[in-house]
N, C-alpha and C positions, 0 to 999 in steps of 0.2 A: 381464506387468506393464503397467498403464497408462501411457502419457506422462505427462511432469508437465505439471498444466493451463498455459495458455499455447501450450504446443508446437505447436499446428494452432491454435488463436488467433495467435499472433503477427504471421503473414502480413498482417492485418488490422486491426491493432492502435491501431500511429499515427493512420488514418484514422478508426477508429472511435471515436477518444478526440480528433480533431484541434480539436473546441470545447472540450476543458481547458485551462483558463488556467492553466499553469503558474506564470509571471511572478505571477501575484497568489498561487497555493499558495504560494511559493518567500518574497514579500515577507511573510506573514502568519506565515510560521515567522518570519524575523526580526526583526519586531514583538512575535513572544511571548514569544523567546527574549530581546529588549534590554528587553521589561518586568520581566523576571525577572531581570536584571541579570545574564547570562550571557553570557562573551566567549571565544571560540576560536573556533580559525579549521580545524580539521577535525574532516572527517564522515564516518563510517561507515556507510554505507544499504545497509537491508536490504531486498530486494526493490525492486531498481532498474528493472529492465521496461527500456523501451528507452535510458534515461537523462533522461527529462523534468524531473527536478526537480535532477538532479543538474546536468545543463547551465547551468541557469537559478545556480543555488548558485555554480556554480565561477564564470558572468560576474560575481558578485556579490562575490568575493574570495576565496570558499571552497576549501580541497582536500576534494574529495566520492571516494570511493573507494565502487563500490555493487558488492553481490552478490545475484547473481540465478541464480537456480535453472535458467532455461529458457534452454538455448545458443541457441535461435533468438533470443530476446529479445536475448540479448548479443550475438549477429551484427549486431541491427538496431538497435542505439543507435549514435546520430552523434556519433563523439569531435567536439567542434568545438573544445574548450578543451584546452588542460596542465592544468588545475584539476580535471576531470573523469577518471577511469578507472576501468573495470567488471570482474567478471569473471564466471564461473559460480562457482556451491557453493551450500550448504546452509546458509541462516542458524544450523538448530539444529545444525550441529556446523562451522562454518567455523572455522580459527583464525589468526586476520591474524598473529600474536606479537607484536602492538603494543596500543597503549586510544589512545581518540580521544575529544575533548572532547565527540559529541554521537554517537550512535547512534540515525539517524531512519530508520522507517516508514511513507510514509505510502500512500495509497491501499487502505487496509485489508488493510493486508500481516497485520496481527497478525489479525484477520479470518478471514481464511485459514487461521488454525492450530486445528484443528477438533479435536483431542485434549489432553488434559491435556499429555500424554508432549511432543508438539509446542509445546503454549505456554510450559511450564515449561522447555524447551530453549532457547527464543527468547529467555525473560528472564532466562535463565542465560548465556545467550552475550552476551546484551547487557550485562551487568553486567563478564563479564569484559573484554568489551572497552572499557570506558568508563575514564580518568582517574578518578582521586577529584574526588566532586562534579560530576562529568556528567552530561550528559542523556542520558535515552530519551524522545525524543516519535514519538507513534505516534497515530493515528487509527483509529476502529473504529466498526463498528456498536453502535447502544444501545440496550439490550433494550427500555427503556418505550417505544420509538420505534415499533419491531418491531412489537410485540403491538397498539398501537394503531393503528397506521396499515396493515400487515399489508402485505407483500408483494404485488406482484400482476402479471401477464402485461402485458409492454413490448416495445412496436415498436421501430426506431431505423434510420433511412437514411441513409447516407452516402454519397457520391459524389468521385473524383476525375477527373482526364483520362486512367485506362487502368481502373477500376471503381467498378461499382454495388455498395452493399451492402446488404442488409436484414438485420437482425439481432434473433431473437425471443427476450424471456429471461421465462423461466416457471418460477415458483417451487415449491417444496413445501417445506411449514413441518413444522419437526419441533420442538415445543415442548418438550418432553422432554430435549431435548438442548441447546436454544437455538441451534439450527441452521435457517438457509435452504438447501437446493441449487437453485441457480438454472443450469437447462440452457439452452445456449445455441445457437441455431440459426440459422446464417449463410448467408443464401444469397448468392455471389458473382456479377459477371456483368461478364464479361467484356469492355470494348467493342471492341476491337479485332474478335472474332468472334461477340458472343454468348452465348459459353459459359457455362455458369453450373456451377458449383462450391458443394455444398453441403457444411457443416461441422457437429461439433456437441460440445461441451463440456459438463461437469460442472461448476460450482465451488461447490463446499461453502462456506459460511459461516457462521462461529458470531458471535455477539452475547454481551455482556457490559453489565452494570449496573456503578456505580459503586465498591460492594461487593466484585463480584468483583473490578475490578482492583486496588481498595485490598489486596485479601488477596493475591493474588499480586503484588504489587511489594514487600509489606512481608515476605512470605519468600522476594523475589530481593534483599534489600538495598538497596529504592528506597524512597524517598517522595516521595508523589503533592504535587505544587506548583500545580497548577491543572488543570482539566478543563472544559474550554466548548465548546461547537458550534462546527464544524471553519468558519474563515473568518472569519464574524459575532463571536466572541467571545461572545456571550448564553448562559445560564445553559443546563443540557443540562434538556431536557423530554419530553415527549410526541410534541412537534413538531420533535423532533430526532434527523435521522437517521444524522450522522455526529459524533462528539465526538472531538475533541484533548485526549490525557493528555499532561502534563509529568511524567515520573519524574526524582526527582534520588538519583543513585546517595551512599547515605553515607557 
């Protein structure tokens, strides 16, 4: 069986995500969430990775509880808050036996679920774990985006005070399926000695139109309350590559 993606990523993870402003993803959910006139104060996140937004949520008054699939990812999240706590499991069969007022994804965690069998588990776990009238806000790729702007072959360097990294991610489009896999190729380098450690990952990614997510929220028991470009707020287009759904569970 393959590892679950992440697992030889992780080692490199924070560094190579270390320009994501959490602080502004974190403020922009609760801007969406206080336009929407929606109030609680806990959150259920799926695919929490090392705890980036969940840290950021808990300083901001939140209880963030997140499950993440890859144990190294959850080794390497920094409890810093009480507010914050992670664990391992399987979004599509985890069972907290509680609902929470908001069930958040973001970083294109829903993305990632690259089968029916796996998306329709996500928004079935998400439903049941939600209070009456909760949210699922998730972000995703968006097909018109896709097709028109089209993936393509990306450098990316990072650096701290014990590694270099380079990191190449190269796509293959499968339109048939509305599927990117974007293989990833990280060469490490060591500076203490030089060494250089090369890595190399999978991650499948499927894309979704507006349609489709209307059709599966309204047979997981959701409806869609808003969908705009993930940040900006502007209307989702051609020139938009990540969109924020607001589901609200009926």
């Amino acid at each position: 069986m393959d590892p679950p993606v992440f697992d030889t990523y992780s080692r490199y993870y924070d560094l190579l995500y270390r320009d994501k402003d959490y602080d502004a993803e974190a403020n922009y959910v609760c801007t969406l969430l206080s336009r929407h006139c929606v109030n609680f104060c806990d959150i259920l996140e799926f695919g929490s990775g090392t705890g980036g937004h969940g840290r950021v949520l808990a300083d901001k008054g939140f209880t963030v509880h997140g499950i993440e699939r890859s144990a190294q990812m959850v080794a390497s999240a920094q409890i810093r808050s009480p507010g914050f706590t992670c664990q391992q499991g399987d979004i599509t069969t985890i069972d907290m036996g509680r609902t929470y007022g908001l069930v958040l994804a973001l970083f294109h965690v829903v993305s990632y679920q690259t089968t029916d069998k796996q998306l329709q588990a996500v928004f079935t776990n998400a439903a049941v774990h939600l209070d009456p009238r909760g949210i699922f806000l998730f972000d995703f790729w968006y097909s018109p985006a896709v097709y028109a702007q089209k993936p393509s072959l990306r450098v990316k360097r990072m650096a701290d005070n014990k590694v270099e990294i380079t990191r190449i991610a190269e796509p293959t489009i499968y339109p048939g399926e509305n599927r990117v896999d974007v293989r990833y190729t990280i060469f490490a380098r060591e500076l203490v000695n030089g060494t250089v450690h090369t890595l190399q990952e999978v991650h499948p990614m499927r894309h979704f139109s507006l349609p489709e997510i209307d059709l599966i929220a309204g047979n997981h028991g959701f409806e869609r309350i808003a969908a705009e470009e993930f940040l900006t707020g502007k209307s989702p287009s051609e020139a938009t590559w990540g969109v924020c759904a607001v589901l609200q569970k009926r």
